[in-house]
KOLGU-670114 format. One record per residue (C-alpha): residue number from 1; x, y, z negated; residue in one letter. Coordinates in pm, 1 decimal. Example, Ala and Ser with C-alpha at 12.3 -4.5 7.8 and 13.67 -1.06 7.14 Angstrom:
   seq          u          v          w   type
     1     1230.0     -450.0     -780.0      A
     2     1367.0     -106.0     -714.0      S
END
This chain:
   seq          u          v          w   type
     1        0.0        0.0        0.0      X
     2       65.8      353.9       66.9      X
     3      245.6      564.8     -248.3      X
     4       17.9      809.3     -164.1      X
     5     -310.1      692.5     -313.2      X
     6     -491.7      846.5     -572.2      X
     7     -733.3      741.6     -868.2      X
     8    -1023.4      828.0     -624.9      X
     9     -902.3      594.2     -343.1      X
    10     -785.9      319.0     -613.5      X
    11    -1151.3      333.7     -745.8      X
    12    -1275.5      268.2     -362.2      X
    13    -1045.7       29.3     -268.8      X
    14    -1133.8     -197.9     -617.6      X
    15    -1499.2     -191.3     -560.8      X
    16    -1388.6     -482.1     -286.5      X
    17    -1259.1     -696.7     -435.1      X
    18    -1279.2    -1105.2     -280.6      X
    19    -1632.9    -1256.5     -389.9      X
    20    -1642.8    -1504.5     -646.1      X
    21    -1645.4    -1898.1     -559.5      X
    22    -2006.7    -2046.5     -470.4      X
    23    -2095.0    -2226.6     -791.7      X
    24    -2370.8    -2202.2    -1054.3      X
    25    -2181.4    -1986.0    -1254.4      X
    26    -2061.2    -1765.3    -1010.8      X
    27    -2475.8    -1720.4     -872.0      X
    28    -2556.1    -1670.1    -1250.2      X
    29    -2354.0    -1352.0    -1248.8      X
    30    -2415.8    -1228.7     -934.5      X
    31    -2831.3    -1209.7    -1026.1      X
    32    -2718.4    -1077.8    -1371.2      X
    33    -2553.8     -768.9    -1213.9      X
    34    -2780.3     -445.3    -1122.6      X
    35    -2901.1     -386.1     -781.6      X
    36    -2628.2     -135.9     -651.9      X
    37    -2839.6      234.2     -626.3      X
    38    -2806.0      190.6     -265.8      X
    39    -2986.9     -134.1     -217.7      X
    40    -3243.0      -98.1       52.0      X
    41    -3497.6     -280.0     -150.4      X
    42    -3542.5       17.5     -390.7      X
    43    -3544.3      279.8     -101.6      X
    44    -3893.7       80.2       66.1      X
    45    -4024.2       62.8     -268.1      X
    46    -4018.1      453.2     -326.1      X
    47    -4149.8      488.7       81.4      X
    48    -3843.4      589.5      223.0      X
    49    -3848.2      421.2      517.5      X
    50    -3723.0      663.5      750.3      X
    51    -3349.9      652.8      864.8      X
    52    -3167.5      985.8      852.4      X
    53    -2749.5     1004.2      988.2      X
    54    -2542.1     1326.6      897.6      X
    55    -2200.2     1370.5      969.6      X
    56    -2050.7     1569.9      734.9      X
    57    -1710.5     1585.9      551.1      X
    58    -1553.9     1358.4      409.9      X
    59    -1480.3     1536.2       74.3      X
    60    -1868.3     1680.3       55.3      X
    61    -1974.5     1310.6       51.7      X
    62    -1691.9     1208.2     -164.7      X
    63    -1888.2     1498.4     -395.4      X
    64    -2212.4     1326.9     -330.5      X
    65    -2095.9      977.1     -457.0      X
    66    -1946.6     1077.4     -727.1      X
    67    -2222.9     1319.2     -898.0      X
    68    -2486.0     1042.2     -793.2      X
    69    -2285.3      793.0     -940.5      X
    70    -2241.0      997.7    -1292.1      X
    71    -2572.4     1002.6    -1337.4      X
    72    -2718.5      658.4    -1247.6      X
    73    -2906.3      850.0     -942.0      X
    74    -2934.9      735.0     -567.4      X
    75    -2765.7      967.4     -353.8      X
    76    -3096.1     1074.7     -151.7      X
    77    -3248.4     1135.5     -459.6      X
    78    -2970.2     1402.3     -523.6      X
    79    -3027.1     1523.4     -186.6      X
    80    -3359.0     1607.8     -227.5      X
    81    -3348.5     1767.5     -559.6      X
    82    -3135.8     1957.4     -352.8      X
    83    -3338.4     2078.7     -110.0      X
    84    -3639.2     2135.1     -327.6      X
    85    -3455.2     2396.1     -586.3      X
    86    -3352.1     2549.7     -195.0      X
    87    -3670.6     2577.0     -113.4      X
    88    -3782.6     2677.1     -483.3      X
    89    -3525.1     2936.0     -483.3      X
    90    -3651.2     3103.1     -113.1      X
    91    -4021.2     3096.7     -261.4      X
    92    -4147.0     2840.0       -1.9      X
END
């Protein structure tokens, strides 16, 4: 690996790590972990359905993952908050 690498990249890069051997025990912890925020399941049940691609920079979404992260949101609920305190602050 590259000297260069931060906390932020070591964080990404040990989020894949090699999947555990196919046993009982090794399914028992896999349904014993919580659905990752950005499971699709969750997003049908809440009716967001609709698909919606942004490029945008890499450090803004960096900023997105981490503040959704911190506090246990899904990062299109942070979004929208977003854009409602926008719209809330234009008086629409």
């Amino acid at each position: 690996m590259s000297d260069d690498l931060d906390g932020t990249d070591m964080h990404i890069i040990s989020r894949f790590t090699p999947r555990q051997a196919h046993s009982a025990a090794g399914r028992r912890v896999a349904e014993t972990k919580p659905m990752h925020h950005r499971d699709g399941r969750k997003l049908r049940t809440t009716g967001r359905t609709a698909q919606m691609n942004l490029k945008v920079r890499p450090d803004f979404r960096d900023h997105i993952v981490a503040v959704a992260e911190a506090d246990g949101i899904m990062m299109v609920e942070l979004i929208e908050a977003a854009v409602e305190e926008y719209l809330e602050r234009l008086g629409r």
